[in-house]
N, C-alpha and C positions, 0 to 999 in steps of 0.2 A: 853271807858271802858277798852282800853287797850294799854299802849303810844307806843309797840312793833309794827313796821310795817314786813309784810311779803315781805319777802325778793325774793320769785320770785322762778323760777323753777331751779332744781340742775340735774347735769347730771347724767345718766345714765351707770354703769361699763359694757361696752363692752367685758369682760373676759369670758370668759365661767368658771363655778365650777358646775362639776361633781354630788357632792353632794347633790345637789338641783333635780337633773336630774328625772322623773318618771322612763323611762325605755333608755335603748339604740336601740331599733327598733324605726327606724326614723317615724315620723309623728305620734304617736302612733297608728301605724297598726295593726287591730284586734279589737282596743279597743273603745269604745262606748264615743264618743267625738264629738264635734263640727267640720265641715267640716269648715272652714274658707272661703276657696278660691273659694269653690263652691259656699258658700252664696252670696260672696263680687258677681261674676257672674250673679247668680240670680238676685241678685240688678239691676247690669248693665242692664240685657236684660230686667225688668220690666218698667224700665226708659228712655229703647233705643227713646221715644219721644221725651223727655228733656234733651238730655244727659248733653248739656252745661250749663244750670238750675240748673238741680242737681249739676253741680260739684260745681258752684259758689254757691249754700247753704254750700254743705260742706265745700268749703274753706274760706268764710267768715262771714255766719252766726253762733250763738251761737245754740249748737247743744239743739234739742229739746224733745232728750232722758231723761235720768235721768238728775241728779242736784249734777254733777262731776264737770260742767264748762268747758267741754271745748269749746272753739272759735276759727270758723276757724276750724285747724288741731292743736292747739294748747291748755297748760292750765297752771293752774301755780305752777304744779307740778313734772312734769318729761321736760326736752328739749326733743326735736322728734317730729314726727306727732303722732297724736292718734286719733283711728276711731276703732268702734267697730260694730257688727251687729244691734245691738239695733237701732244706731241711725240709719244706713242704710236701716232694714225693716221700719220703719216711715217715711225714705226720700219720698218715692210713695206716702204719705200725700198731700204732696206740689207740687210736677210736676203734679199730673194726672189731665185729661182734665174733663169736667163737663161730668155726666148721661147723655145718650142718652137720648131726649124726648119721645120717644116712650114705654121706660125702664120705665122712673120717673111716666110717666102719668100711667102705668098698672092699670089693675083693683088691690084694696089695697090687696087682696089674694094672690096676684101671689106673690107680693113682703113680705109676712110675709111669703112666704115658706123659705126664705133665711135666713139663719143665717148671723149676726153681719160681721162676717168677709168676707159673699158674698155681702153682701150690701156694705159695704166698696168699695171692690172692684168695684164696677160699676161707680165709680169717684166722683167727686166734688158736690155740691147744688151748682145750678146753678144760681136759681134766687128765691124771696121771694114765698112760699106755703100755700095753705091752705087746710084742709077738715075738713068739718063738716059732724054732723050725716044724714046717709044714704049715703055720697058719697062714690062712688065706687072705687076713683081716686083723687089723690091732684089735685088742680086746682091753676093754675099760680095767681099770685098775684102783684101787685107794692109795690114799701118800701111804699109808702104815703096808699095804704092800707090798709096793714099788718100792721103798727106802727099806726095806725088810729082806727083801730079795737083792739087793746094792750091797747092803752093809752083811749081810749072809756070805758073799760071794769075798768080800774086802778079809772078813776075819781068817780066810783058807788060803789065800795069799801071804807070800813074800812082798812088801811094800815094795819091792822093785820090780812087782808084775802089773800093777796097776796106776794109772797117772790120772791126771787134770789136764783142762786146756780151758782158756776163757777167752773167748773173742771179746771184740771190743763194742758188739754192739749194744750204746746205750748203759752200758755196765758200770757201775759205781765205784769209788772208791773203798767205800765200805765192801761192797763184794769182795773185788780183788783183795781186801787186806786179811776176809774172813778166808775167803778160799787157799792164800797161802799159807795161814795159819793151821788150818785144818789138814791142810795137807801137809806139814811138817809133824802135825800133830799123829796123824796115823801113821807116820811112819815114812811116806815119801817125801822126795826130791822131784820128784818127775808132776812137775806143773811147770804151764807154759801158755803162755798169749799170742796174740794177732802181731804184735810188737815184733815178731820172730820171722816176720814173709813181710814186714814193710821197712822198718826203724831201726831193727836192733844193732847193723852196723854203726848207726848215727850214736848211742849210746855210747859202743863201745871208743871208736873211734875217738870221739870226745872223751870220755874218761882217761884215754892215755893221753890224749894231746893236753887237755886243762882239765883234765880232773873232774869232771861233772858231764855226767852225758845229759845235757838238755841244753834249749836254747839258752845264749847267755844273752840277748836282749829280748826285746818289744815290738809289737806293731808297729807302731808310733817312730818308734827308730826308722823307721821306711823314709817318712814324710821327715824331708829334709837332709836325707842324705844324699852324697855326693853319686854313688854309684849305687845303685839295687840291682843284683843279680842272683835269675832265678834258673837253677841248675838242675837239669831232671823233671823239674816241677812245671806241671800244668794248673799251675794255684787257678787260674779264669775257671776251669773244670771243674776242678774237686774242690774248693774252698772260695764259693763262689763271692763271697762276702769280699775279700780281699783286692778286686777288683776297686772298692772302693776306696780303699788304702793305697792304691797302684794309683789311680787318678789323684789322690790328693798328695801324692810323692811327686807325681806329674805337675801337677800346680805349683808346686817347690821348686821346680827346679832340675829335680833328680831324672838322670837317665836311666834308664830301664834296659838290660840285656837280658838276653836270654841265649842260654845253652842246651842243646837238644839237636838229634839229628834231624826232628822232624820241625819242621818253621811252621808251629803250632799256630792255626786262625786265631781261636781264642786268648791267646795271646799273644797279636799281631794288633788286634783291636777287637773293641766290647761294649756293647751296649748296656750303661747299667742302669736300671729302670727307677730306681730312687733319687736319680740325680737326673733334670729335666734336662739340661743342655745333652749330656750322654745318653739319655733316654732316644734324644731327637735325632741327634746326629754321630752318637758314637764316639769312642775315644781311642785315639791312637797307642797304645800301650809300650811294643818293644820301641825303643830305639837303634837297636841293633841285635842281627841273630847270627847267634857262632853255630852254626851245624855242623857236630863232631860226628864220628862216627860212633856208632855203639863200642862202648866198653873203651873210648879213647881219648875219655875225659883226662886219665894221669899223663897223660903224654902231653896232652893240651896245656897241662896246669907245671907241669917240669919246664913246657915250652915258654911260658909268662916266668919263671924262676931263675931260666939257664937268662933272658934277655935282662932280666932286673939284676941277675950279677955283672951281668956283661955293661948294662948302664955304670955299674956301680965302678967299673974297673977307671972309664972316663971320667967321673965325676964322684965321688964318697957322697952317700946321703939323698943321692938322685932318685933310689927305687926303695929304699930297703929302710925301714925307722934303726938306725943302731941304738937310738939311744932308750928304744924302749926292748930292744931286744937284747940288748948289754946287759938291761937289769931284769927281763920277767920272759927269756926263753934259752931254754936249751938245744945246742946241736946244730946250730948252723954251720959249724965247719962241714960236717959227713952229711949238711944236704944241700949245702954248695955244692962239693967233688961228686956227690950224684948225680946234680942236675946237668952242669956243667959239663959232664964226662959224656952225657947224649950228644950226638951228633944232630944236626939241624934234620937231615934227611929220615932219621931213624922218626922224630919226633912228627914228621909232616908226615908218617907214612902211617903211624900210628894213630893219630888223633884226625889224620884224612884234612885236616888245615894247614893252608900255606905259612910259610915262617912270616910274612908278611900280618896274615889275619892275627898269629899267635903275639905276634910283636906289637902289634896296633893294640890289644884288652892289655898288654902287660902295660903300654906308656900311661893309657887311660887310669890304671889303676895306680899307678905311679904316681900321676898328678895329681889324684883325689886326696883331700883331706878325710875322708872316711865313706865307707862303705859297708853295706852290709849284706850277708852270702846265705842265698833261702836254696833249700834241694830239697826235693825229696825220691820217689822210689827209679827213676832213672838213674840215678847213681848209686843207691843201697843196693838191689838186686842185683846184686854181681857175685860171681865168687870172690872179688878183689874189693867187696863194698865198701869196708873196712878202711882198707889204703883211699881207697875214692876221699871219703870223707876226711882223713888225715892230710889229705892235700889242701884239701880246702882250707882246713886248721893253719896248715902253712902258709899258705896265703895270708890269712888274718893276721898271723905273728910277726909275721916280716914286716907289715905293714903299720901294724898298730892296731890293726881293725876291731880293737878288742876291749872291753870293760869301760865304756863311756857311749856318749851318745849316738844314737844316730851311725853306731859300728854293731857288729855280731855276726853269729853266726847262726843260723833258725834252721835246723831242719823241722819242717812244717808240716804239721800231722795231719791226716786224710780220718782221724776218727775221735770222737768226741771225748772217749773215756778213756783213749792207748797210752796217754801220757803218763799215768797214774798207776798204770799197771805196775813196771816195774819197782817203782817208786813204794809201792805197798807190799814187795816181796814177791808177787804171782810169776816170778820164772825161777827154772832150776841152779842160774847164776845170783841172784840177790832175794836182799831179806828187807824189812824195813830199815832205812838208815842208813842203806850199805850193802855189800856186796855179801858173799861168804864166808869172807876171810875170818881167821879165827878171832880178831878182834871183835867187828859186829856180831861174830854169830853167838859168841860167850853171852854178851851186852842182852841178846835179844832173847835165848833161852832162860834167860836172866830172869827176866821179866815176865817171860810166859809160863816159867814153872816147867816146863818138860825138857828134854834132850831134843835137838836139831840132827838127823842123821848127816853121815861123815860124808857117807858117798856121792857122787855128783849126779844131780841128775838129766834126764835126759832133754833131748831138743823136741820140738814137736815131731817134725820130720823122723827122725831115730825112734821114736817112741810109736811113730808110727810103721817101722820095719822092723821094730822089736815085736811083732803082731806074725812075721815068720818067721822068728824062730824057734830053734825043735821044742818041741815038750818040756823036756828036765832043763832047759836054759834057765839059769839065773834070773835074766835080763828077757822070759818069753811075756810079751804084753799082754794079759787075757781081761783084762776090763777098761776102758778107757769110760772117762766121767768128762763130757764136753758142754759147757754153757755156752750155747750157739758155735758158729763157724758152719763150714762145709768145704771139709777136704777135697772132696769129689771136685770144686771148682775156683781152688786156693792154692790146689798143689801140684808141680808137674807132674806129669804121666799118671792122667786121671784111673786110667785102664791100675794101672799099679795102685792105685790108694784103693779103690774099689777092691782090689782080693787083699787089701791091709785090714780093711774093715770089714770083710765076711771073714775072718782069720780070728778077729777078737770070739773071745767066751759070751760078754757082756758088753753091751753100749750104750752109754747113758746118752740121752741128747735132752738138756735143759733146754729149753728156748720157748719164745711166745708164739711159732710158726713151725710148720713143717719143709725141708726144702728133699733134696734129690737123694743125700746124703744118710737121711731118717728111711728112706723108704726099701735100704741094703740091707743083707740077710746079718746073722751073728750066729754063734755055733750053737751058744746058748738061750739069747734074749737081745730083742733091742727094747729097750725103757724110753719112755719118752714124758719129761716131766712139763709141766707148762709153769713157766715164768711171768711174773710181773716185771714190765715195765718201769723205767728209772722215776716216772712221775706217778707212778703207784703204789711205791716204794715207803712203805709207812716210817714216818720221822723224815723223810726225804732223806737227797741223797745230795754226793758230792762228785765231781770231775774238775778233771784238772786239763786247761787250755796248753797251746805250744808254748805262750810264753809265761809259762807255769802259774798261771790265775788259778787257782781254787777258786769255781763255782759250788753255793749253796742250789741246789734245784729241791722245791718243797714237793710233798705230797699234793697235788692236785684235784681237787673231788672230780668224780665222774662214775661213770659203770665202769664196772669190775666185772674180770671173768672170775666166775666165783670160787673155784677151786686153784685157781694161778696163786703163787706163794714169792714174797722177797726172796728174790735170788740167796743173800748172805744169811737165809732163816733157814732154808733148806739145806744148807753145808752144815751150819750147827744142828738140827734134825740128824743129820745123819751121822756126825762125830759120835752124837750121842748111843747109838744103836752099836756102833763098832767097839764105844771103849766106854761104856755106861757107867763105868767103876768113874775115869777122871773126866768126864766129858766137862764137866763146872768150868776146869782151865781154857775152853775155849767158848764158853757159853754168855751170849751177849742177851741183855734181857732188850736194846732197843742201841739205836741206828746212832743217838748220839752219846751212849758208851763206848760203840765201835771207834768213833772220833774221838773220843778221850783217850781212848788207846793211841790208837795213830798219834797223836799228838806228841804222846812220851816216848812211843817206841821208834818212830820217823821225827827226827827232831826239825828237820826242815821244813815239815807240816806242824810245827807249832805256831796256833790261830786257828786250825780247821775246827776244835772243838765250840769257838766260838759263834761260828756258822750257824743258825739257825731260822732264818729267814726270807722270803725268796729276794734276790740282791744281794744279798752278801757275797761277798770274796775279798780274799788275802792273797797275797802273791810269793811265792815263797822265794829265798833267793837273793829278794829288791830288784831295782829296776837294772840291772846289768851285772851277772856274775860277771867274775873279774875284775872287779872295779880297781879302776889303775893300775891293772895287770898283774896284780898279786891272785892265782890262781890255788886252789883248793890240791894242791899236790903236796907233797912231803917237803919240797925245797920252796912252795909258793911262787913257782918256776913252770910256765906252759912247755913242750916240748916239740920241736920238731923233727919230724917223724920222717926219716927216710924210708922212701916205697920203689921197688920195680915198678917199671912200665909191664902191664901184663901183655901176655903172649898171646895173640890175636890171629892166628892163621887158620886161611883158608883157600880153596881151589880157586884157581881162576874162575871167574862168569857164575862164582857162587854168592852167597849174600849169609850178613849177619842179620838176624832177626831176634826183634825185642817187643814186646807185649803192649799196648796200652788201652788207658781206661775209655769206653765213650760214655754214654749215658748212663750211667748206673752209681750203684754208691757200692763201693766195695764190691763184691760179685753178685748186688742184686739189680739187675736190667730194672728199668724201667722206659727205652726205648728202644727198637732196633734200629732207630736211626738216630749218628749223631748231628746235635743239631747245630754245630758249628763246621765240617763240611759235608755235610750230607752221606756219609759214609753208613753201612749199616753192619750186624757183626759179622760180616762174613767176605769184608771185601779185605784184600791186600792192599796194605798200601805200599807207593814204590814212584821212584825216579823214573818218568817219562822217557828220557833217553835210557834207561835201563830198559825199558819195555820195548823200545824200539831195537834195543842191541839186540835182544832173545825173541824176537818178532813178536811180542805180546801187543795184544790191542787193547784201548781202553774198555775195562766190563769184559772182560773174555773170560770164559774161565780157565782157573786156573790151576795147580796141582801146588804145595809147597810141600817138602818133604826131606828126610836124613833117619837116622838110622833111630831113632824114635817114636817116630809117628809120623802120620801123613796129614794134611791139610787143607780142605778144598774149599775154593774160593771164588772171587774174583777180583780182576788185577783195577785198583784205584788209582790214576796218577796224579802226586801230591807235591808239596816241595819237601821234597824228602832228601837226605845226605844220600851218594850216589851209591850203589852195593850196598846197600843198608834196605830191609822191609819193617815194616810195622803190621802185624795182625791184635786181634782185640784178645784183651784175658777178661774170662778165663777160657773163651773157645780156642787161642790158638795156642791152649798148653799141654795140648797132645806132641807138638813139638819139643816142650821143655823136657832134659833128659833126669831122671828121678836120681836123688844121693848125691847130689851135688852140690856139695855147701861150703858157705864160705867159714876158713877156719876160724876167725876167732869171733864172729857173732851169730855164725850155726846161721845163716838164710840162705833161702836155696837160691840156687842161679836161675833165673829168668830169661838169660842171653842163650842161643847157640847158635850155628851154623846151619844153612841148609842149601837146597834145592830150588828152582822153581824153572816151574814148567810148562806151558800152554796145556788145557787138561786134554787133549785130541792127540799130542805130541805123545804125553804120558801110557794113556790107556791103549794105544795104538802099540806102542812096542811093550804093553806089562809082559805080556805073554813069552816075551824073548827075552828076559830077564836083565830089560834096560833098567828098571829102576833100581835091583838089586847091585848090578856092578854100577853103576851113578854113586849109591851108599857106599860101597865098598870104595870108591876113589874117596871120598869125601872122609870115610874113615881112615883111610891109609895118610893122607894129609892132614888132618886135624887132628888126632889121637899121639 
């Protein structure tokens, strides 16, 4: 897709400049930041069993943090070492030794009084479990009976009663390609990933607008271009490495915006501890913050579209590249007369920005010779994710922003392995190579020897409410098979997933840990297998970065839990039990046959089979899909996507509330406080003159609440967009309303409407059934 090869990582300018600097009080003392040295510390002494373990992860395996890439201490973006806290709080994943027996067996109360992150803590699954109803205690189990009583249960089914799910923790490509495989192979559709509650709008999105859902550029594209803007994305947070990429964009030149209701500290400015001058004094990151409202990014991005026509009308050629949009997109006429057709006020009321702020990022981006447009889940969690992301597309197309340097578009992954997911087949929309459609799917049963079933299948979510229905339903869920996740604090209306998964027959939980979600009843059985680690992973494995780098990550010597098994061994194990007659056609004898396969069957992972070293990687793609704007569609044509502005009402004096991350990796804490404003998980965040208008005082408690769930809190005051709150996920997704998905990439909404209330205010009139008619206004207006 693109004949540019990436050329590799560029050094870093060792000069100090001033200008960049947050303060001159060394370490920024006083100020509410990230301890580095202490955490790197804390690591150490968590690990003091493993020391020499851990070091050989970090220095040669590919890190199983976010999806930056790096490998080793290394990536192919900056020379230097690079290591950040993320990956190091997860290191304790992989050294810590199995649960005490004594611990695992408890009666099953003792162990539901623990939160997720105390259960973590008590180490590894040791060996395969089981409990059924009335036991008091999981009771040991063998693979041969555990996979015996799985595949017992799999042959009495309709393949459309039983699914897959595979989070992305640390997970392989090799996994993902056997587990979709296997599960086409018995008969379902119904497998599905973590890709599904973060990304999968970004996918789709891009496949209509250009044809390929993935990043079309590089890191390195950062450093040196004209405009870098981060939409949704708290990259300082969750992809902590990238900070250094941001400072060396900064060095360049490049301005840095950022889009978000909340005028995020961590990036605001950052201390990065591998670069002395930042280490000392800190580095100024945004150059400017557009605080939109929740959910009024489209209105924002129509409101830059309606001014670059309106440029355009003064001057031809002032906002708008014609001459690359003449030859390499479609449909500008019907999204001109869309944008155009908003009114200035409809647009400022929506996106909560003056036509002034909206006019100001459209000139900016008007004047740039290129730019490049990073998001992540502030924009995909929506029900309108989809459209989110197709704006953004238009934006790139108008511009030019697209298939050359230093331009793109990154939505930027928060997990190591989630890139690869679909890319290897693991959801009920794609296969290796491609999608569904009767062309790949002929191509790919082709090749595997068996029939692809016709039927569609299901979304996680769906699959998860196909768990109520009646008995004789076609489509009733009675075994779900999960390699990690935890619904219980992934998914709205935690209360609802919780009688999803006492509803099931059977529930497998592969994983190396136990969390909240293992510890729920089943009608029949909860199984509980124990997994090997990606650096345990014999023949080693592979993942694949945001800007699509296939990493090799080798087998790692170290202790072993001794009965934990290769994730993609165990799917083949159990093929074999179900359909022992042809289990051969999916029977891998080692790690880099699986990659042979991939190779042939995903043809834009050909080179992965070459992989076999730790450092290795290929890039699949080259350094920029779309190179020179001939894009991977049927006419070689990107498209411009006309989208409504979504419908965003609510009561007067009420507020939109949206979820976000603080200390943790995905939904596993690792602080209750975060360490860039001091917030811990239970505080609200909120506009100071909002807390004033509703008499709220700083630290009060407080009540948030609508006809879903209730919230209890206290009120933080932050710079936050005004009517707008922020609560931390996954505690404040008692809130989120359950079945609520966006239509064409199936993720649930994370946005809704609520309440808030002084908690003295609240409890004082429950009893007069003030909060009941409160819902009830709020339902009669929103609905």
């Amino acid at each position: 897709m693109g004949k540019t090869k990436h050329t590799g990582p560029v050094k870093l300018t060792k000069i100090p400049d001033p200008k960049h600097w947050v303060s001159k009080v060394p370490f920024g003392l006083g100020k509410v930041k990230p301890h580095h040295i202490r955490e790197t510390m804390k690591v150490v002494w968590e690990n003091k069993d493993n020391l020499p373990y851990a070091t050989r992860i970090l220095s040669n395996g590919v890190c199983d943090g976010c999806a930056l890439g790096v490998s080793g201490l290394q990536d192919q973006t900056l020379t230097g070492p690079h290591l950040c806290t993320t990956r190091l709080n997860v290191l304790r994943l992989n050294t810590m030794p199995s649960i005490k027996e004594d611990i695992l067996h408890a009666d099953i109360d003792e162990l539901r009084k623990m939160s997720s992150t105390e259960l973590r803590k008590l180490g590894r699954i040791p060996y395969p479990l089981i409990r059924k109803p009335g036991d008091r205690s999981f009771t040991r189990l063998t693979w041969d009976e555990a996979l015996d009583t799985i595949a017992k249960k799999m042959t009495k089914l309709d393949p459309k009663q039983f699914a897959f799910y595979l989070t992305s923790r640390g997970i392989t490509n090799e996994t993902y390609y056997t587990a979709g495989k296997v599960a086409r192979f018995l008969g379902t559709n119904n497998i599905d990933n973590a890709s599904r509650i973060c990304h999968s709008p970004s996918k789709t999105a891009l496949s209509r607008s250009i044809g390929v859902g993935a990043s079309t550029c590089n890191y390195k594209d950062w450093i040196g271009t004209d405009v870098l803007v981060f939409w949704g994305s708290v990259a300082a947070n969750n992809q902590p490495v990238s900070t250094k990429y941001m400072y060396a964009a900064k060095r360049k030149g490049t301005k840095i915006i950022i889009i978000n209701p909340y005028y995020e500290p961590s990036m605001d400015h950052y201390w990065i501890p591998s670069i002395p001058d930042s280490a000392l004094f800190g580095t100024k990151i945004a150059d400017d913050v557009y605080q939109v409202n929740i959910g009024g990014d489209i209105a924002f991005m129509h409101g830059i579209i309606k001014h670059w026509f309106e440029m355009e009308e003064v001057e031809s050629g002032s906002a708008i590249d014609h001459d690359f949009v003449n030859k390499h997109a479609n449909g500008i006429e019907e999204l001109k007369e869309k944008s155009v057709a908003y009114d200035w006020d409809q647009l400022v009321q929506s996106s909560g920005l003056s036509k002034e702020r909206m006019v100001e990022l459209a000139e900016l981006l008007a004047r740039s010779n290129s730019a490049v447009f990073v998001w992540s889940m502030g924009l995909t969690q929506h029900r309108f994710g989809t459209d989110n992301v197709s704006q953004v597309a238009n934006l790139a197309l108008l511009r030019g922003f697209i298939g050359r340097e230093h331009c793109g578009l990154m939505p930027i992954r928060g997990h190591s392995g989630v890139q690869g997911s679909g890319e290897m087949g693991s959801d009920p929309f794609s296969l290796p190579g491609g999608g569904m459609d009767d062309e790949n799917k002929t191509r790919v049963q082709q090749y595997w020897g068996f029939e692809i079933p016709e039927w569609q299948g299901d979304i996680v979510g769906v699959s998860l409410e196909n768990s109520l229905l009646p008995e004789d339903h076609e489509r009733k869920l009675q075994l779900y098979y999960m390699s990690g996740g935890n619904f219980l604090e992934t998914m709205p209306d935690p209360e609802f997933v919780k009688q999803c998964l006492e509803n099931l027959d059977i529930r497998v939980h592969q994983d190396i840990i136990l969390n909240t979600s293992t510890l729920v009843d089943a009608k029949e059985a909860v199984i509980v297998l124990p997994a090997m680690t990606r650096y345990e992973q014999p023949g080693g494995g592979t993942s694949t970065s945001t800007e699509r780098m296939v990493y090799f990550s080798p087998e790692i010597k170290g202790p072993r839990i001794a009965e934990a098994r290769s994730e993609w061994e165990i799917y083949i194990d159990l093929a074999k039990r179900v359909k022992p007659d042809q289990y051969e056609l999916v029977n891998f004898q080692s790690a880099n046959k699986i990659r042979d396969e991939i190779a042939i069957t995903a043809p834009n992972y050909s080179g992965i089979q070459e992989l076999k070293n730790s450092g290795d990687v290929f890039q699949w793609g080259g350094a920029w899909l779309c190179e020179d704007g001939i894009c991977p569609t049927p006419d070689g044509k990107g498209n411009l996507i006309t989208v409504e502005i979504p419908e965003l009402r609510k009561p007067e004096g009420h507020f939109y509330v949206t979820t976000r991350r603080g200390k943790q990796f995905n939904s596993m804490i690792y602080n209750d406080s975060d360490p860039f404003n001091d917030a811990d998980r239970f505080d609200v965040l909120m506009n100071q003159a909002d807390g004033q208008k509703h008499g709220i005082k700083e630290q009060e408690a407080i009540v948030v609440y609508n006809q879903f769930g209730t919230f209890n809190g206290r009120a933080k005051f932050v710079e936050l967009k005004s009517e707008n709150i922020e609560v931390h996920w996954p505690e404040g997704n008692t809130l989120i309303p359950k079945g609520v998905y966006e239509k064409y990439a199936g993720i649930p909404e994370y946005n809704t409407t609520v309440i808030v209330e002084r908690a003295e205010t609240f409890y004082a009139h429950k009893d007069t059934k003030y909060a009941e008619k409160r819902i009830a206004e709020l339902e009669m207006d929103v609905n």
